[in-house]
N, C-alpha and C positions, 0 to 999 in steps of 0.2 A: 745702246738701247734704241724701240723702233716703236714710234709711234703711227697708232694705227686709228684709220676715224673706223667707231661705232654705228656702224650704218642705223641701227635701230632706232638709233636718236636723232637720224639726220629724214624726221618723220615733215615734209613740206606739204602743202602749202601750212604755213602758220595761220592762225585767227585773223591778222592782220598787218600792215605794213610795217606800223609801231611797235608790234610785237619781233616781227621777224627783223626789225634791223638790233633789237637789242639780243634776239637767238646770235647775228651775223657775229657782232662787237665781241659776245661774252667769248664766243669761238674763237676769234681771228687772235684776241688777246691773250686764252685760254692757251692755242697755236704755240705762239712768239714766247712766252715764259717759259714754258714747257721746255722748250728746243736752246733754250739758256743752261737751262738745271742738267739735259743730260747732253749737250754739244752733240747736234744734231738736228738738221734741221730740214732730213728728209721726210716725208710724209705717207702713208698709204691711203687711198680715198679708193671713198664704194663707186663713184659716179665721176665723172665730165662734170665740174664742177661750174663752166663757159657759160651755162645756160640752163636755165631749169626756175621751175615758178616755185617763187619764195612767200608769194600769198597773194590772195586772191588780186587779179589786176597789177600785179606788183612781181617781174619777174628779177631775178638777178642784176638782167641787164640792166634793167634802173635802178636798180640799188647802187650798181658802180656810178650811175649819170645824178645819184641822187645829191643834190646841195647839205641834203640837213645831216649827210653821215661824214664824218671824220676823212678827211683826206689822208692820216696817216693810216685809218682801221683800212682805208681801200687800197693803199699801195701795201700792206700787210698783208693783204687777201692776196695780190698779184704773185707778190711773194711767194706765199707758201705754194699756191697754185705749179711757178715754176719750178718748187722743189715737192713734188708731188707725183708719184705713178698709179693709175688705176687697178686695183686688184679684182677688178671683175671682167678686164679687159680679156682678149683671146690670147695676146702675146703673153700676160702675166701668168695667165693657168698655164699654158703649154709650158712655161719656164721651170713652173712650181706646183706642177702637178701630183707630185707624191705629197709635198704639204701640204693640199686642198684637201686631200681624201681624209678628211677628220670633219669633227662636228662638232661644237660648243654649245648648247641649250644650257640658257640662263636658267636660275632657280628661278627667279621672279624678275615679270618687266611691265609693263603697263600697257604692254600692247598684245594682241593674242599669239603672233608671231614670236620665240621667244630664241631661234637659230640665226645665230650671228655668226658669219664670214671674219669680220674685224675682227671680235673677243679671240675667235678661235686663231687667228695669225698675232694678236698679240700676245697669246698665251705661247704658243710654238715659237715665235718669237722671243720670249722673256720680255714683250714691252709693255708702251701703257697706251690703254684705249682713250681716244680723244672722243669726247661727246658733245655734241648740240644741246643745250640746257632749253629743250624742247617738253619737258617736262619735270618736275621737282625729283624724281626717281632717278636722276643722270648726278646728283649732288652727291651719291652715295662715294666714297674714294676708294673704295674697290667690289669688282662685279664678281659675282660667285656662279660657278656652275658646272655641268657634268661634259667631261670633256672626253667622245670616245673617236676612238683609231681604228682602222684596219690593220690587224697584224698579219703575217707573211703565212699563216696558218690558216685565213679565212674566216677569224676569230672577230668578234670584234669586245675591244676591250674599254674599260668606262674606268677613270675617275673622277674625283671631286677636283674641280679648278679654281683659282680666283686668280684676279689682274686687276692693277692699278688703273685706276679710272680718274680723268679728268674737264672736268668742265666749270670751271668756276675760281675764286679766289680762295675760298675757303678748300676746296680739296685739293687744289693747285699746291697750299702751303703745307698740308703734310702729305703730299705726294714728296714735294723738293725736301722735305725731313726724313724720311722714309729712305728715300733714294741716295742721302748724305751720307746717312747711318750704315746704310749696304755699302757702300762706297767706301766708305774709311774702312770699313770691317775688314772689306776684300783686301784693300791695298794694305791696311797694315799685317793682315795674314798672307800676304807673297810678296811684299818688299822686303827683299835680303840684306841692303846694303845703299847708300848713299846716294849709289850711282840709278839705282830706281828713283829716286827721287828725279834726278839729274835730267832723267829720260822724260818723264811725266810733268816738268813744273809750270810748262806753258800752261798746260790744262787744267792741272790742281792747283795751283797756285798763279795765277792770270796779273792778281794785284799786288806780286809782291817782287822784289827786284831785287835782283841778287849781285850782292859784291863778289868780283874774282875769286876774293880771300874764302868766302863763304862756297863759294862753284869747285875751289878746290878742295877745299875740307869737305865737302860730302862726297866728292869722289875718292877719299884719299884715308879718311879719319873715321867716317860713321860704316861701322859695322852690324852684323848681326843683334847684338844687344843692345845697340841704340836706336835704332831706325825706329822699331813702333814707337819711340817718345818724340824723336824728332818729328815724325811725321805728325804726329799729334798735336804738337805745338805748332807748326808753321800751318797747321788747319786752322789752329786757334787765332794764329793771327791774318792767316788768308780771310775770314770771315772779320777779325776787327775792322779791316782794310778795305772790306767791302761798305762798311757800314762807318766807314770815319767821315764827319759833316761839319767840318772846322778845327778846333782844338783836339789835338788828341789827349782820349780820356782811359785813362789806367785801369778803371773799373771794368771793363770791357774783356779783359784778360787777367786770367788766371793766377795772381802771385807776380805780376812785371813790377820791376822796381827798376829804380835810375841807381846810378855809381855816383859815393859821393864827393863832392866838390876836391876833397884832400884827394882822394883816388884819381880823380880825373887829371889832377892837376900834375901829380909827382908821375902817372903813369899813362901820359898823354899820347904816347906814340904806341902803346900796343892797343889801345882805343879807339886812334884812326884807321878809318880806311877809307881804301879807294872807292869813289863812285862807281857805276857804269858808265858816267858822260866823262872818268876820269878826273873830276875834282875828288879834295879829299873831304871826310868830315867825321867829327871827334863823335863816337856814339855811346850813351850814357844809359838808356833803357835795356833788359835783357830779363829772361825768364829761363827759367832750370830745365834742364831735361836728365834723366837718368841711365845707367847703361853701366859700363865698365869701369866708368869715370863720371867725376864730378863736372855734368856739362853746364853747357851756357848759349845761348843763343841770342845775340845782340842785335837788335834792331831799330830803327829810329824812322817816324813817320813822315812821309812826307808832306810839306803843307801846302793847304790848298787843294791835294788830290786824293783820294782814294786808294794812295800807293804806302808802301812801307818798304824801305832798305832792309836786307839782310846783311848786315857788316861780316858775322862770325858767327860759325856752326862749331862748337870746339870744345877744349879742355877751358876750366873756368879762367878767365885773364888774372890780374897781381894787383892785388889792394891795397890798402895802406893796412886793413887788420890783417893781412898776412905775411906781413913785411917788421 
C-alpha cells in the first residue's frame, strides 16, 4: 500500500507559527503510524518539502532551527523527507504518464479548487491519502469522489471513488482497523497451506517467535482446512503480544487456558520445547484451532517483552483426561 500526501490540504501559509507547528506534529506523526500499519514507509509528495513558508514570517527552515518543536517530530520530518519522491516532478510524470491522464474531483472540500493529483494516485494506487489537519474537513477517514479516465476510444469514462484518508489519531485508528480487517480477509482467502504462513511471519507476525517444533509443523502438518483457523489464532495472539505490559493476562484471548499441573507433570516431555536461543521450556497455555483434526496451538509469553513463544502448531498433545 502507497501513501500519497493530499496536496489540497497541504493549503500554507497557516494563520500562525503556533498553529503551523501543531499542522507540522499531527502530520509527521500521522506519517510514522501510518507506515507502521501498512510497512512502508515510502511517500509521494506534491512539493520540495526543503523549503517553503509554513506561516507568516515563519518558514520551514525555522521550524527545523525551532527550540520549542520536538527534536524527535524534526528528525521524523528528515525521515520521511528521505523516503519521499515528488509527483509533480518532470521525471515523475514522464515515468508515469499514462496514470497522470485521469482526474479525481472531490465531492466536497473547503476549498474551491476540488482536483486532486494525490486522491487520484492513491485511488490508482489502492493507497491512503495522507492529509495536513489544515482544516477540520481532512478528519473525514475517507474522501469521496468522481474519478474519470481516458479510454483507448477517446472516451472518457467517470465513476464514483473513495480512499482512505489520514490525518489524525482518531482516523489513523480505524484506518489501521479497516486495513487489518482487509488484510486478514485477503490472506486468510489465498493462504493454502502452513507454508504461507512460513513465507509471511516476519511481517504478520513481528512479535511472535517461533519454535523449530512449531516452523516444522506449519510446513509439514497445516493444511488446506486448517490454515484460515490457524492464521486466525496466531493474529489473535500477534495482537495479545503487541499489547502485553507486564503480567500476561488470559482475558486478552479468545478461550486460552493452561494444562493442568497432573498433565504437566506425567506429560512433561511432549510440553517442552526448544527455544530459538536453544534453551528448553515446559509450555502450559494453548488455545484450539479447527480443521481436520482436533488442533492446539501452545504458546507461552514472554516476560518483560512484548514477545510470545510458539512451542506447537499440531494435533492436541496427551492429558491425564485422555489417558
Amino acid at each position: 500500500m502507497q501513501m500519497v500526501v493530499n496536496e489540497l490540504s497541504a493549503k500554507f501559509p497557516s494563520s500562525s507559527a503556533a498553529d503551523a507547528r501543531d499542522v507540522m506534529e499531527s502530520f509527521v506523526n500521522t506519517y510514522f503510524r501510518v507506515k507502521e500499519i501498512i510497512h512502508n514507509d515510502m511517500i509521494l509528495v506534491d512539493r520540495d518539502y526543503e523549503s517553503f513558508l509554513l506561516a507568516p514570517g515563519y518558514r520551514i527552515e525555522q521550524w527545523r532551527n525551532d527550540r520549542t518543536v520536538d527534536m524527535e517530530i524534526k528528525r521524523r520530518f528528515r525521515s520521511m523527507l528521505n523516503r519521499s519522491a515528488a509527483y509533480n516532478s518532470e521525471e515523475f510524470r514522464r515515468e508515469h504518464e499514462e496514470m497522470l491522464c485521469a482526474e479525481f474531483q472531490l465531492e466536497e472540500s473547503p476549498l474551491e479548487d476540488k482536483v486532486s493529483i494525490g486522491c487520484q494516485l492513491a485511488y490508482v494506487l489502492d493507497g491512503v491519502a495522507v492529509s495536513f489537519l489544515t482544516d477540520d474537513y481532512w478528519k473525514q477517514p475517507a474522501i469521496k469522489g468522481i474519478y474519470r479516465s481516458l479510454q483507448d476510444t477517446g472516451e472518457i469514462e467517470e465513476e464514483e471513488a473513495e480512499i482512505s484518508n489520514v490525518s489524525c489519531k482518531e482516523n489513523i485508528e480505524q484506518f489501521s482497523s479497516n486495513h487489518q480487517k482487509q488484510t486478514d480477509k485477503q490472506n486468510r482467502n489465498q493462504f493454502k497451506s502452513g507454508v504461507d504462513i512460513l513465507e509471511h511471519r516476519k511481517e504478520l507476525f513481528p512479535n511472535l517467535l517461533f519454535c523449530d517444533s512449531a516452523l516444522k509443523q506449519l510446513q509439514h502438518d497445516i493444511g488446506k482446512t486448517e490454515i484460515s483457523q490457524v492464521y486466525k489464532k496466531l493474529m489473535e495472539l500477534q495482537r495479545a503480544a503487541e499489547k502485553l505490559d507486564g503480567a500476561f493476562n488470559a482475558k486478552v484471548l479468545n478461550h486460552a487456558t493452561p494444562e493442568s499441573v497432573e498433565t504437566l507433570k506425567r506429560f512433561e516431555e511432549e510440553h517442552t520445547f526448544i527455544l530459538p536461543d536453544g534453551s528448553s521450556q515446559l509450555f502450559s497455555w494453548h488455545i484450539r484451532f479447527t480443521g481436520s483434526y482436533a488442533g492446539r496451538i501452545f504458546f507461552e509469553p514472554v516476560a518483560g517483552e512484548r514477545h510470545i513463544y510458539i512451542g506447537h502448531v499440531g494435533k492436541k498433545l496427551p492429558t491425564v483426561e485422555d489417558h
